[in-house]
Structures are given as C-alpha cells and as structure tokens.
N, CA, C and O atoms as CSV, one atom per row, in Angstrom:
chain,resi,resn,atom,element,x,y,z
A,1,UNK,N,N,0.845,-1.177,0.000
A,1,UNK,CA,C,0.000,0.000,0.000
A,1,UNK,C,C,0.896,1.249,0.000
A,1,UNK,O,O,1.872,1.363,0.742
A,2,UNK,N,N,0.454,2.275,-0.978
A,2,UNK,CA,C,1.251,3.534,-0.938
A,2,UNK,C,C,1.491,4.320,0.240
A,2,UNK,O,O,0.489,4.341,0.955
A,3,UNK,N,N,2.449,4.967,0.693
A,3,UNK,CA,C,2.466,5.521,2.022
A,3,UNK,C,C,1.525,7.076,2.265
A,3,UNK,O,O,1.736,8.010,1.492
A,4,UNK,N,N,1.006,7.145,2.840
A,4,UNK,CA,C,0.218,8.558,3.133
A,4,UNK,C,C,1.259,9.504,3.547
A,4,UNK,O,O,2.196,9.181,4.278
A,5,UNK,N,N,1.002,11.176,2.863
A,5,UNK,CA,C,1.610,12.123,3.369
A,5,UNK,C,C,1.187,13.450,4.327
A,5,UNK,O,O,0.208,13.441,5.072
A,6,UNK,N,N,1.667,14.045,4.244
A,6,UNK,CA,C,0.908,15.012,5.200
A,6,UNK,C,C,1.602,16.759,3.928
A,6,UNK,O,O,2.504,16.888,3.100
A,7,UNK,N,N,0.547,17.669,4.486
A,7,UNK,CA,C,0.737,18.766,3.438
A,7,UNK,C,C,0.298,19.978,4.606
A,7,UNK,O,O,-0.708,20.180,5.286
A,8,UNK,N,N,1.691,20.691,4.435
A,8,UNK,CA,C,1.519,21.964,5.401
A,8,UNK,C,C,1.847,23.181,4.969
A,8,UNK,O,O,2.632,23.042,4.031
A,9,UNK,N,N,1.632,24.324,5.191
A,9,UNK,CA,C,1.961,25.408,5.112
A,9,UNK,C,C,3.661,26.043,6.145
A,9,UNK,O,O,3.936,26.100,7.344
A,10,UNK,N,N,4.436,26.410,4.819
A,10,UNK,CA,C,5.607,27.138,5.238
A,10,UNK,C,C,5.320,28.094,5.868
A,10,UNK,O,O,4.705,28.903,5.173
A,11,UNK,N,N,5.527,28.534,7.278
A,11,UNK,CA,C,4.926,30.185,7.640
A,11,UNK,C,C,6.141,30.460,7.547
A,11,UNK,O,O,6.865,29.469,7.452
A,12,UNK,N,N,6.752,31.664,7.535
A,12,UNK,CA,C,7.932,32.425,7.998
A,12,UNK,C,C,8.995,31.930,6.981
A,12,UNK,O,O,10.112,32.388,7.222
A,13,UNK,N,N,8.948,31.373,6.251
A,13,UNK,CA,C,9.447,30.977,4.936
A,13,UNK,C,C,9.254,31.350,3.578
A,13,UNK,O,O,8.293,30.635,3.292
A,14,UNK,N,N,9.525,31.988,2.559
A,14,UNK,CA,C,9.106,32.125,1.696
A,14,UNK,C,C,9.379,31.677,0.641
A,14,UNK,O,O,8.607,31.708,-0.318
A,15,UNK,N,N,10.624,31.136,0.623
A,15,UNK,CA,C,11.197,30.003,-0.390
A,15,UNK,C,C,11.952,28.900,0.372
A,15,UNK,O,O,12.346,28.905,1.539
A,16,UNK,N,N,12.061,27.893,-0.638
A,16,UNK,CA,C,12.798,26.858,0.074
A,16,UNK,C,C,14.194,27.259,0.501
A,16,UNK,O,O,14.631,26.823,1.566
A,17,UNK,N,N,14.706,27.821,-0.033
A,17,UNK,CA,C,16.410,28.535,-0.069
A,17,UNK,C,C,15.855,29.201,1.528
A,17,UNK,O,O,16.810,29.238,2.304
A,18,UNK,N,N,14.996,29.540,1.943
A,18,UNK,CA,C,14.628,30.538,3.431
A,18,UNK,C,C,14.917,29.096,4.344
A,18,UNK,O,O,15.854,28.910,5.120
A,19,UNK,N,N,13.742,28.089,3.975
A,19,UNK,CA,C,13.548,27.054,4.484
A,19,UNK,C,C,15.085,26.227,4.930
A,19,UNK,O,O,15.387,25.875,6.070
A,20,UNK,N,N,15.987,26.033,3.568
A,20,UNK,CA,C,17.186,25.485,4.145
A,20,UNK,C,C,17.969,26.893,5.051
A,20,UNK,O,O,18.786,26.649,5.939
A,21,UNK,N,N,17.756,27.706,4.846
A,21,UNK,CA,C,18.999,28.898,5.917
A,21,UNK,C,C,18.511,28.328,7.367
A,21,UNK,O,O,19.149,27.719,8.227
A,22,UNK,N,N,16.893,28.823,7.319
A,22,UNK,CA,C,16.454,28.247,8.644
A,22,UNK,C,C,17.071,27.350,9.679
A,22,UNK,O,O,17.477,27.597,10.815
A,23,UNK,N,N,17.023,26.041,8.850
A,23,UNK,CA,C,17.041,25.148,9.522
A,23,UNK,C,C,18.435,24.831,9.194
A,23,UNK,O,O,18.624,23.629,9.376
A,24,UNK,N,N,19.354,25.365,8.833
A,24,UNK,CA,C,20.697,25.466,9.274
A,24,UNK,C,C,20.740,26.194,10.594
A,24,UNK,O,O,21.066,25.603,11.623
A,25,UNK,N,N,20.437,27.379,10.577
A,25,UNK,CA,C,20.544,28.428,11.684
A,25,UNK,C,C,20.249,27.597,12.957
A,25,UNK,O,O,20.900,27.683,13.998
A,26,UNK,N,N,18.885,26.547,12.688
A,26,UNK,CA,C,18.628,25.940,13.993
A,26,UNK,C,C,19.293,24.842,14.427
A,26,UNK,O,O,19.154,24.447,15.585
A,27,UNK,N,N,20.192,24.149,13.431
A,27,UNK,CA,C,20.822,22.545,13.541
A,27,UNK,C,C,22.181,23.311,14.334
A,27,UNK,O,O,22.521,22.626,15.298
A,28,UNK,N,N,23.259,24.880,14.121
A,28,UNK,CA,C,23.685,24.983,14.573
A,28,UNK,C,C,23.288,25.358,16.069
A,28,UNK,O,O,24.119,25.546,16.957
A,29,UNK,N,N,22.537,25.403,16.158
A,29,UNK,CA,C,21.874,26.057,17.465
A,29,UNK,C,C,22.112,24.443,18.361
A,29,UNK,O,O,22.425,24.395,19.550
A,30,UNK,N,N,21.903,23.320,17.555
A,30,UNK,CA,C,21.765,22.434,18.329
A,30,UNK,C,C,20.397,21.290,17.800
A,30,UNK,O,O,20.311,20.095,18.085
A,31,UNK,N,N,19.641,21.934,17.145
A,31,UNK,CA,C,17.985,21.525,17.648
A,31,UNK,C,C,17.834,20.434,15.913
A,31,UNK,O,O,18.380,20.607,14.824
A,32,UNK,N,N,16.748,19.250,16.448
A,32,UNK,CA,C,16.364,18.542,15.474
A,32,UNK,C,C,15.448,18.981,14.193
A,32,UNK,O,O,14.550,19.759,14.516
A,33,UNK,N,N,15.483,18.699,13.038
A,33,UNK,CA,C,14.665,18.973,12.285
A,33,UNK,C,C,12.952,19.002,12.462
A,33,UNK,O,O,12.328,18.753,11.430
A,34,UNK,N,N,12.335,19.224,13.421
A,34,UNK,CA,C,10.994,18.910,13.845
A,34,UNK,C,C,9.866,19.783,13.736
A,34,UNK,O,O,10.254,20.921,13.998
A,35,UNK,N,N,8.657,19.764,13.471
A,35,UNK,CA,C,7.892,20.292,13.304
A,35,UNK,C,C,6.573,20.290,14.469
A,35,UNK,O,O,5.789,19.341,14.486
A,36,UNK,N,N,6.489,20.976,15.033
A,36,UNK,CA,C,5.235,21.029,16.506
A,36,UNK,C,C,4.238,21.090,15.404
A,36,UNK,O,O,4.328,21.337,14.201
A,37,UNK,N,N,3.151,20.751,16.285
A,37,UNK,CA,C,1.758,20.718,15.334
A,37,UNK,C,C,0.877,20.343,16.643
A,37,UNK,O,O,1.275,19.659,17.585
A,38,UNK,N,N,-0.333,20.902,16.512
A,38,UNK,CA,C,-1.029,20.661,18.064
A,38,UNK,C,C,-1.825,19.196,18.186
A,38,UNK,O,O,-2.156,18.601,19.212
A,39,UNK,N,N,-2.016,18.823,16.800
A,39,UNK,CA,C,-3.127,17.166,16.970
A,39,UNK,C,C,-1.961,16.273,16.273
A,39,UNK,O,O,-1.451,16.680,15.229
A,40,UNK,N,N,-1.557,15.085,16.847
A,40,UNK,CA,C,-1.024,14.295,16.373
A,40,UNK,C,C,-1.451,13.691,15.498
A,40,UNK,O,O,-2.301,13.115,16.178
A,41,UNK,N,N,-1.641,13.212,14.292
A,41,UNK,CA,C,-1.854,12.596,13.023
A,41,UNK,C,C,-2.192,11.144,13.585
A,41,UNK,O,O,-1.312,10.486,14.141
A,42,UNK,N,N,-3.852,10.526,13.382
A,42,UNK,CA,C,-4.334,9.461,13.893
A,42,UNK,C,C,-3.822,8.309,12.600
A,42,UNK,O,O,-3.676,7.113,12.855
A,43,UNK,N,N,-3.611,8.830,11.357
A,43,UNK,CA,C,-2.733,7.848,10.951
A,43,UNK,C,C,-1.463,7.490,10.528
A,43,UNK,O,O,-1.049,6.969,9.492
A,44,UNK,N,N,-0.766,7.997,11.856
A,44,UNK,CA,C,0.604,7.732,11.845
A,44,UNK,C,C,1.292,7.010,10.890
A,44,UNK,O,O,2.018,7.339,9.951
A,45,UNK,N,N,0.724,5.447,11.542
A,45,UNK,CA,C,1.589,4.471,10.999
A,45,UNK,C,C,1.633,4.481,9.782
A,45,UNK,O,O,2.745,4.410,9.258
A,46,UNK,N,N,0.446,4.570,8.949
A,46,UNK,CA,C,0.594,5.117,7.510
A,46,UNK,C,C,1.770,6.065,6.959
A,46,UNK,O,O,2.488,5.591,6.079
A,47,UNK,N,N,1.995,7.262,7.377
A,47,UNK,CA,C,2.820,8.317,7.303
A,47,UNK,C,C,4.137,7.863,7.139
A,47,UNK,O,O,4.936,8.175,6.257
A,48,UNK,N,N,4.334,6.783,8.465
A,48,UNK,CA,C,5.610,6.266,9.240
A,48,UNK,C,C,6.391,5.554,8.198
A,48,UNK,O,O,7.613,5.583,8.053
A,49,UNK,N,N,5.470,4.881,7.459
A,49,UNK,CA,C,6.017,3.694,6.225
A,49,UNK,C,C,6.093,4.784,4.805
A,49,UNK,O,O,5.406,4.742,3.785
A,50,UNK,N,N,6.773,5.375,5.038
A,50,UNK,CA,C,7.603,5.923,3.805
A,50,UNK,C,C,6.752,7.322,3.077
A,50,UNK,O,O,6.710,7.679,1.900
A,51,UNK,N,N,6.087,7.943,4.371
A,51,UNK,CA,C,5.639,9.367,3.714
A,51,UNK,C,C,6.331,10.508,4.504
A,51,UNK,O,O,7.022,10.499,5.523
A,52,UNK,N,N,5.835,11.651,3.545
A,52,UNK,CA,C,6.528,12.612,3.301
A,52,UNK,C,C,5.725,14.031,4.163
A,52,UNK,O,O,4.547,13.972,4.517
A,53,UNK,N,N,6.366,14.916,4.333
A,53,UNK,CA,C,6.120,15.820,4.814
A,53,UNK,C,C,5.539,16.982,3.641
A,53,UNK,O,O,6.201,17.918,4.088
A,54,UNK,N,N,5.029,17.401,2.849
A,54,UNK,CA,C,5.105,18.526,1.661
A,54,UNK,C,C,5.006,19.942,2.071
A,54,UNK,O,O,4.182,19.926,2.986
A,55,UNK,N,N,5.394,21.140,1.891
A,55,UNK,CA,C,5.988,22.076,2.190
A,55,UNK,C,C,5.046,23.117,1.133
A,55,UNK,O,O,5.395,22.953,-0.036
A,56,UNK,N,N,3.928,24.149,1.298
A,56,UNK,CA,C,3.545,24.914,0.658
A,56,UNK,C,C,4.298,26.221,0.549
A,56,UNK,O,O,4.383,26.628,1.708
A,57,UNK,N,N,4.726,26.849,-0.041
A,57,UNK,CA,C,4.764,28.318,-0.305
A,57,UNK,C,C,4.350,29.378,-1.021
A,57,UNK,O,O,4.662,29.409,-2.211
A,58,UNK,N,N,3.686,30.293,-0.537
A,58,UNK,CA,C,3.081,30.977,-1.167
A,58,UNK,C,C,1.818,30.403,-1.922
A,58,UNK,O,O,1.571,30.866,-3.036
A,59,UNK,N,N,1.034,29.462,-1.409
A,59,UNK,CA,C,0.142,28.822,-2.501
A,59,UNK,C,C,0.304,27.667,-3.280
A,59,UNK,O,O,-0.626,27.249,-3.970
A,60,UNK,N,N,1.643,26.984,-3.226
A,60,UNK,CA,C,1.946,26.169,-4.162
A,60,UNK,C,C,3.139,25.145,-3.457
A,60,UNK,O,O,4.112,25.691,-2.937
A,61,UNK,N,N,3.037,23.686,-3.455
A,61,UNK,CA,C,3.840,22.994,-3.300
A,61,UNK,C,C,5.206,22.745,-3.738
A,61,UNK,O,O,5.294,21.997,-4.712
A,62,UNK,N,N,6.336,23.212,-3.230
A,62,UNK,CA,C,7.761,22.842,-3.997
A,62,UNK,C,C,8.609,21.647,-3.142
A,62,UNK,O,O,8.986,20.684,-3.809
A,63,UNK,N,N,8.743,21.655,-2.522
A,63,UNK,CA,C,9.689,20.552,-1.395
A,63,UNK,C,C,8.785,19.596,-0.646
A,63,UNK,O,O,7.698,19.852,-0.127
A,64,UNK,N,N,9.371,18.566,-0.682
A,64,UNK,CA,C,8.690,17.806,0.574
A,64,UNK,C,C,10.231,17.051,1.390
A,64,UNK,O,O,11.345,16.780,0.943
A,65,UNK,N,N,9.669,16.925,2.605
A,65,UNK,CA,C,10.798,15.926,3.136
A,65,UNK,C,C,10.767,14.685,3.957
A,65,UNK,O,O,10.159,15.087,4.949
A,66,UNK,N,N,10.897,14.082,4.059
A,66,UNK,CA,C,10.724,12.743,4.181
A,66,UNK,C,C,10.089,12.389,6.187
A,66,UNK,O,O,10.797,12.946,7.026
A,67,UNK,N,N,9.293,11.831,6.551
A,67,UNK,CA,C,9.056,12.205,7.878
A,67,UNK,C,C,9.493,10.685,8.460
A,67,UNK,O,O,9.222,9.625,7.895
A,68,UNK,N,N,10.272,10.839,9.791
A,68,UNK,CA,C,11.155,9.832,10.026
A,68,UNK,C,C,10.289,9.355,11.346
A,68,UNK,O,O,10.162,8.155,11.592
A,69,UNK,N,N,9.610,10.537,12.311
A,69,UNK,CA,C,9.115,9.979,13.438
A,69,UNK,C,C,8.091,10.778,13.897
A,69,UNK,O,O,8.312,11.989,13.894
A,70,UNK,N,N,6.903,10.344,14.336
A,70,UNK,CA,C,5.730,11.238,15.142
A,70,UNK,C,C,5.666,10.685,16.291
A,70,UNK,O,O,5.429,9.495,16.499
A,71,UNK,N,N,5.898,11.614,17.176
A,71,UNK,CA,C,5.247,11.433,18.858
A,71,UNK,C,C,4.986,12.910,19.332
A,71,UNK,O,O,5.405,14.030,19.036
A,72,UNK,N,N,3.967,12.283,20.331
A,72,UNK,CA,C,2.917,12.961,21.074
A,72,UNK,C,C,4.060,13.105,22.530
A,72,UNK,O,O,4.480,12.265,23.326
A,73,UNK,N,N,4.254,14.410,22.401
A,73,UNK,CA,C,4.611,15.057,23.584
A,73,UNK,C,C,3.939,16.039,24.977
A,73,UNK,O,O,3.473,17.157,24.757
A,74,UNK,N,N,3.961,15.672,25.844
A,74,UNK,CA,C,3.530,16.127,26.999
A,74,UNK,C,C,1.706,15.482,27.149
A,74,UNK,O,O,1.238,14.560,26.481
A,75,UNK,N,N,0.850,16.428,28.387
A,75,UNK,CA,C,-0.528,15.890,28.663
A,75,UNK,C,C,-1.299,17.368,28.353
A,75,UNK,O,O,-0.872,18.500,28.123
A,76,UNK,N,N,-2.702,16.757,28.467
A,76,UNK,CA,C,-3.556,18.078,28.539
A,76,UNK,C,C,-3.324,19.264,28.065
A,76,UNK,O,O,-3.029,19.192,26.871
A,77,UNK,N,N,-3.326,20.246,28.443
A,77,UNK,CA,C,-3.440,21.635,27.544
A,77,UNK,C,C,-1.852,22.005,26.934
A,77,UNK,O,O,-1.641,22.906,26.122
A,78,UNK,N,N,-0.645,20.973,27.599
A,78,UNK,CA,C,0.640,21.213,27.517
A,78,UNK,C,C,0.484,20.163,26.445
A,78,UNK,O,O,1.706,20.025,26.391
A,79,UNK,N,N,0.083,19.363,25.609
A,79,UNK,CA,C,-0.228,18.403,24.933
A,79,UNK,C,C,0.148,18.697,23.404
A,79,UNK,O,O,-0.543,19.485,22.759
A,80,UNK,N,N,1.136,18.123,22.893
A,80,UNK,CA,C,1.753,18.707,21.484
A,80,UNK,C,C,2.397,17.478,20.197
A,80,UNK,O,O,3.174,16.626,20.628
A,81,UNK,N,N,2.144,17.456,19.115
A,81,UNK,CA,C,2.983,16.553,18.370
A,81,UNK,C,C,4.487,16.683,17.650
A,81,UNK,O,O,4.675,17.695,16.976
A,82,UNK,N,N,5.342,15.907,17.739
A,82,UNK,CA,C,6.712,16.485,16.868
A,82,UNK,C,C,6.504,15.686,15.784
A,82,UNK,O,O,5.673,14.790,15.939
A,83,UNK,N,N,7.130,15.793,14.557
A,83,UNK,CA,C,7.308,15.250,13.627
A,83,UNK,C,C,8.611,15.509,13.395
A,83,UNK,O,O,9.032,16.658,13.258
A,84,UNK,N,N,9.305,14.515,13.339
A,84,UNK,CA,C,10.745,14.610,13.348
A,84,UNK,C,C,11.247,14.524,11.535
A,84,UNK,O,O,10.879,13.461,11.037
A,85,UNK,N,N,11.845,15.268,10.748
A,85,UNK,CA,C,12.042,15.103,9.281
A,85,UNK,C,C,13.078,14.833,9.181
A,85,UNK,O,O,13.863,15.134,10.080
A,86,UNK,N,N,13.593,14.003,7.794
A,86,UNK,CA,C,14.875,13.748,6.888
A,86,UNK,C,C,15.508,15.236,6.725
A,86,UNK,O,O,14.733,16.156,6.465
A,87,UNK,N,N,16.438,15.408,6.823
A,87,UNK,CA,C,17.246,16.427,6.416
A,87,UNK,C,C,17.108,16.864,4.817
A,87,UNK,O,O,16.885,18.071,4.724
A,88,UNK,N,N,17.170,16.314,3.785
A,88,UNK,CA,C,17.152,16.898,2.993
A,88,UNK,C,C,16.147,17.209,2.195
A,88,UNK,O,O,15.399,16.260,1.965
A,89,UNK,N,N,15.805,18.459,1.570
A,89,UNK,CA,C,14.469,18.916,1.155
A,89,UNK,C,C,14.250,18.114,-0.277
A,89,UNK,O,O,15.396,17.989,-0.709
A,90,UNK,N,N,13.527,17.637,-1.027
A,90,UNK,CA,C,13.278,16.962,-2.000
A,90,UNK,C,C,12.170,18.041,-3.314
A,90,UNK,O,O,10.943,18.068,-3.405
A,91,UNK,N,N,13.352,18.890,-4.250
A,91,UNK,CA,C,12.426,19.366,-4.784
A,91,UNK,C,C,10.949,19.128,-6.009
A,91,UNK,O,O,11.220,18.801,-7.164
A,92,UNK,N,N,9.689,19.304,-5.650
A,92,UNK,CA,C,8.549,18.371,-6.233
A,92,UNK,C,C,8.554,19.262,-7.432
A,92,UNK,O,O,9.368,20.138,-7.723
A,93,UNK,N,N,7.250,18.779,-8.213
A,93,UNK,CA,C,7.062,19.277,-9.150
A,93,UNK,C,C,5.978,20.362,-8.244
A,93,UNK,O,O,5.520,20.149,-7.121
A,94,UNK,N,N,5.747,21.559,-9.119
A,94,UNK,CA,C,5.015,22.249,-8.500
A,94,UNK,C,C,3.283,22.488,-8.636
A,94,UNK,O,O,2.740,22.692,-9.721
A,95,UNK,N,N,2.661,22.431,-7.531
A,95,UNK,CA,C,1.155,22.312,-7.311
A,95,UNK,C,C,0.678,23.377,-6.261
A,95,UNK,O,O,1.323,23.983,-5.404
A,96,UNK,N,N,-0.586,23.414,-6.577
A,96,UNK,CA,C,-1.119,24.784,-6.498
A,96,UNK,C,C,-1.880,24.058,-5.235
A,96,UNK,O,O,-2.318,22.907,-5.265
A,97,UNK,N,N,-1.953,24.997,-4.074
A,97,UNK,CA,C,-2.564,24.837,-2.584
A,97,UNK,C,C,-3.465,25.629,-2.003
A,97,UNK,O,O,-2.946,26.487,-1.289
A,98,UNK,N,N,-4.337,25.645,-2.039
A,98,UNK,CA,C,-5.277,26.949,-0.949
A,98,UNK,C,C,-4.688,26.801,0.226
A,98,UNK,O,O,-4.115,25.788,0.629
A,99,UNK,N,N,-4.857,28.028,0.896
A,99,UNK,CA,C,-4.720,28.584,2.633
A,99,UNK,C,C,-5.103,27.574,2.712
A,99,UNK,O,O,-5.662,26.960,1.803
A,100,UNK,N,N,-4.878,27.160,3.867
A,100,UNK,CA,C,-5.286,26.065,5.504
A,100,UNK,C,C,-4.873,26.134,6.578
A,100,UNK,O,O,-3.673,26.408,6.556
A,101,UNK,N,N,-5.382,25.989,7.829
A,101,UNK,CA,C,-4.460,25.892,8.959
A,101,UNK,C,C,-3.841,24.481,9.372
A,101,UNK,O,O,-4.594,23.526,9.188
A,102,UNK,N,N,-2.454,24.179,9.957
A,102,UNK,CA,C,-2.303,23.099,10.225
A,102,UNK,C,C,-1.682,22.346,9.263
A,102,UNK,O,O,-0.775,22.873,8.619
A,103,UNK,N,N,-2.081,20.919,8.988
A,103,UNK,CA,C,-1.329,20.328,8.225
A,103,UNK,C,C,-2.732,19.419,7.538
A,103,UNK,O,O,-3.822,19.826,7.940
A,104,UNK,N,N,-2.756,18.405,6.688
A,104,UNK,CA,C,-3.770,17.698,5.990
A,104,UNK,C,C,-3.227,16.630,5.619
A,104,UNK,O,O,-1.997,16.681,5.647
A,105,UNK,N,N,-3.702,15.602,5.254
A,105,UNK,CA,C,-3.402,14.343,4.468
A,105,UNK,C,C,-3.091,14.986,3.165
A,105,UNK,O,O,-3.443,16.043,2.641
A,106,UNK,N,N,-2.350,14.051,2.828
A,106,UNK,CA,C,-1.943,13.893,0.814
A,106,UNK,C,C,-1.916,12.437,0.863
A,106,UNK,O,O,-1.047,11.849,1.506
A,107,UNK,N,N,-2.836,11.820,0.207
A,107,UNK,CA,C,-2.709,10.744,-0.649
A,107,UNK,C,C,-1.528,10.422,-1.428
A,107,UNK,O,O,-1.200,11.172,-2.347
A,108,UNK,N,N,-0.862,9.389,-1.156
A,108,UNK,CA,C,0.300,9.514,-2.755
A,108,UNK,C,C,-0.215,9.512,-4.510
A,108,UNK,O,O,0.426,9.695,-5.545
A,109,UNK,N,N,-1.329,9.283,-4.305
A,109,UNK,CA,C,-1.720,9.746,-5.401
A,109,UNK,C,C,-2.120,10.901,-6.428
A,109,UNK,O,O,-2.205,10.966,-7.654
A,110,UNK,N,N,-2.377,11.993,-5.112
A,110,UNK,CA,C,-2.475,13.843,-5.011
A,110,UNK,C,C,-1.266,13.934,-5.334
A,110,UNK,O,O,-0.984,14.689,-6.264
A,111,UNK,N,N,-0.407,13.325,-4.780
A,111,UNK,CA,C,0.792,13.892,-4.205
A,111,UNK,C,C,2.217,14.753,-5.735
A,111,UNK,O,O,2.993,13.908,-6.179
A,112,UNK,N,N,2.298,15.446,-6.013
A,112,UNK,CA,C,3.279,15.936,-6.655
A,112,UNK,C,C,4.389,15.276,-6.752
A,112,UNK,O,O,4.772,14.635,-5.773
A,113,UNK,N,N,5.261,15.291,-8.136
A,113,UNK,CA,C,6.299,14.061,-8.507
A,113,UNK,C,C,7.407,14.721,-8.042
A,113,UNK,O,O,7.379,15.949,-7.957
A,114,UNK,N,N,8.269,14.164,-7.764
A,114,UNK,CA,C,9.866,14.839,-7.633
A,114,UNK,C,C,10.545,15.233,-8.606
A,114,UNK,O,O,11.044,14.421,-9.386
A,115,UNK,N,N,10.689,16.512,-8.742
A,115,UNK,CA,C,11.273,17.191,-10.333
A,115,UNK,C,C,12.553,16.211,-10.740
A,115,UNK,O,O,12.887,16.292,-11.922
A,116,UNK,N,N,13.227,15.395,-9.994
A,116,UNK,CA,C,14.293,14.625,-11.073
A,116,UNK,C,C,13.544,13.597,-11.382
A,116,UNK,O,O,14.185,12.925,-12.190
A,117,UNK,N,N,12.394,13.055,-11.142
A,117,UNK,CA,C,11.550,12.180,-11.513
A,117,UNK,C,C,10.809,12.303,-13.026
A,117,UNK,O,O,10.523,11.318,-13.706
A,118,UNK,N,N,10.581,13.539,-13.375
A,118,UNK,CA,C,10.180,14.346,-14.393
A,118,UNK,C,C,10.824,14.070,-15.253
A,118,UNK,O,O,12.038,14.270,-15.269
A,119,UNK,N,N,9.962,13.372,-16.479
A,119,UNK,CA,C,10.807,13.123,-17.881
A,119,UNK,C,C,11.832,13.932,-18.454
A,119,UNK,O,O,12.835,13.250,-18.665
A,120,UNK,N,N,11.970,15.187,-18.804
A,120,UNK,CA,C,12.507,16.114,-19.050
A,120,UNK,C,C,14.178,16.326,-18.073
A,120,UNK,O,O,15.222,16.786,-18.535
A,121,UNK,N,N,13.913,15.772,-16.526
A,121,UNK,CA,C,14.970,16.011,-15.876
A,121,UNK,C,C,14.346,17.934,-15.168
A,121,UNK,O,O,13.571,18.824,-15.517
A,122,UNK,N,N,15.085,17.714,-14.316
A,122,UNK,CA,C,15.149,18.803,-13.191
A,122,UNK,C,C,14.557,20.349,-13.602
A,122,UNK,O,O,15.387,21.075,-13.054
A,123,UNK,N,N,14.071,20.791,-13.932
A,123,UNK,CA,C,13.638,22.414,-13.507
A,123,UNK,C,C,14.693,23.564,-13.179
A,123,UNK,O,O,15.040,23.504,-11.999
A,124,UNK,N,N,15.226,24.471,-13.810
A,124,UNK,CA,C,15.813,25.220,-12.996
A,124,UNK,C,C,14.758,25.909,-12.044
A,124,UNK,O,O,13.597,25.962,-12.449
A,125,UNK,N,N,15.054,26.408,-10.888
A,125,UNK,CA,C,13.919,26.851,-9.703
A,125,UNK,C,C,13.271,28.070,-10.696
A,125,UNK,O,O,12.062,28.197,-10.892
A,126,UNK,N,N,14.669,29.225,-11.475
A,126,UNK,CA,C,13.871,30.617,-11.983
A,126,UNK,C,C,12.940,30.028,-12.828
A,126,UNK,O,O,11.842,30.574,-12.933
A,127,UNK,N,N,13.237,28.766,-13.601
A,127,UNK,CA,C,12.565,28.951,-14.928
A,127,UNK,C,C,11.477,28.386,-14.464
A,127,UNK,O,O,10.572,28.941,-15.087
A,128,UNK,N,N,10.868,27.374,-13.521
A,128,UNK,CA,C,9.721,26.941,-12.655
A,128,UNK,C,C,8.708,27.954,-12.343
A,128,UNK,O,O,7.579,28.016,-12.830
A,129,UNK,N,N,9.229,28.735,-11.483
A,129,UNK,CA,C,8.797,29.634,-10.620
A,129,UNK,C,C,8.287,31.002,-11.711
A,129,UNK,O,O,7.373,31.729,-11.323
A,130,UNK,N,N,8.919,31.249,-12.994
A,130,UNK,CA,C,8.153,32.300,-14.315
A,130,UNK,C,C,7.413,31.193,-14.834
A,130,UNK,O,O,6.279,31.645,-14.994
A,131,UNK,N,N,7.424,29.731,-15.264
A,131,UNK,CA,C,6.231,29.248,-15.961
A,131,UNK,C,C,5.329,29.158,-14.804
A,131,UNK,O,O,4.199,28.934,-15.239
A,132,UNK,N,N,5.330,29.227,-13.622
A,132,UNK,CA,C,3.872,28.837,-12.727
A,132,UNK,C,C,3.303,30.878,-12.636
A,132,UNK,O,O,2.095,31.104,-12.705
A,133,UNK,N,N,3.898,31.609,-12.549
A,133,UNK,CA,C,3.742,33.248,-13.027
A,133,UNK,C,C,2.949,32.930,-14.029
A,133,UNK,O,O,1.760,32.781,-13.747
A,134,UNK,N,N,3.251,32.798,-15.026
A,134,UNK,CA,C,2.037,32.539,-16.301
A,134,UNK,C,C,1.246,31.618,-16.244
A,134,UNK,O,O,0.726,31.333,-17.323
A,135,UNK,N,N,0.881,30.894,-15.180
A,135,UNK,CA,C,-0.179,29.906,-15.694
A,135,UNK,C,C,0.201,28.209,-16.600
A,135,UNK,O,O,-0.595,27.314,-16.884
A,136,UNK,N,N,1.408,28.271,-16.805
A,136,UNK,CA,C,2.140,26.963,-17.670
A,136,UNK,C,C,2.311,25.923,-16.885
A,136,UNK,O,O,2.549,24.886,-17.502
A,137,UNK,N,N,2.270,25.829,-15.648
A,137,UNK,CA,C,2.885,24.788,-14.785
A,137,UNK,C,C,2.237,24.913,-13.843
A,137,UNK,O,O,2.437,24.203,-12.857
C-alpha cells in the first residue's frame, strides 16, 4: 500500500532557499529537524512507512521531506505533536494549494512528482517559478 503524506503550510518561509537557511541556523543552534503541530496525526503508521512531509509556499507545493518519526509530547493543555524530518528537502514538481491551517493528508496519489523524476529532468527553480507566473505549470 502507498504511504500517506501530510501537506503543510511554510509560515515564515518564503522560499525553500529561506527554508534550508532556517534550519541550518537551527541545527547549529543544536535543535532537530521537527515540526510542533497541536493534533497528532491518527494515521501515523501510515505516514511512518515511507511518507513525506510537503511544504507549501506561497500557494503552491515545492519541497517535501521525508518524515522519520511522530510522537505525542507532553498531557492536557501542555499536549503537542513532533514530527521529526529527513534532512534533505526533496524538490517536487510544482502544485497549487489553498490557505489552511495546520497540516492535511496527501494521498500519494495527489501527491506531486519529484522534479528529477520528471521526464525532461530537473527544472531550474527561476525557470519553474516564471512558468507557474504565467499559468504553464
């Protein structure tokens, strides 16, 4: 069975290039790749077997990264989930997202291809980012 993903919104990010400074800034700090989220994902184990984290910006899916571990930290109102991620960002093909709060399921079948997966081969990011400007991608 295909693995289920999860699909969130970048806040405080605006490109992936923000996204990797970030989380450099924080790995030197010390701290794991993890993501808080307030409801733990009831289908984990799904997730656990080989899904992905996907990364919106600005409206549109570019990165996902691979999610290695979910646990439920602390009780009651102190009550929180981590999602622990793969280090390296995986750039997708790009897909278009409405606002949401939180995070959502992705089906692997929703789910956006990995641009070296793409017949053609890789995307430069500028030339991506002007065909989805016009409407082409």
């Amino acid at each position: 069975m295909p693995p289920l993903h999860l699909v969130k919104l970048c806040v405080g990010a605006a490109t992936p290039d923000d996204l990797v400074a970030w989380r450099a800034a924080r790995q030197g700090a010390g701290h794991r790749p993890v993501v808080h989220t307030r409801q733990t994902p009831k289908r984990a184990a799904e997730i656990l077997d080989g899904g992905s984290l996907f990364w919106v910006f600005k409206g549109v899916i570019l990165v996902r990264q691979r999610v290695l571990a979910i646990e439920t930290i602390g009780e009651s109102a102190q009550r929180r989930c981590e999602i622990l991620l793969d280090e390296p960002l995986t750039p997708t093909a790009p897909q278009p997202r409405r606002a949401f709060q939180g995070w959502r399921y992705l089906e692997s079948k929703d789910a956006p291809a990995d641009l070296a997966l793409i017949a053609d081969g890789e995307a430069p990011p500028e030339l991506a980012q002007r065909l989805r400007d016009i409407g082409a991608w």
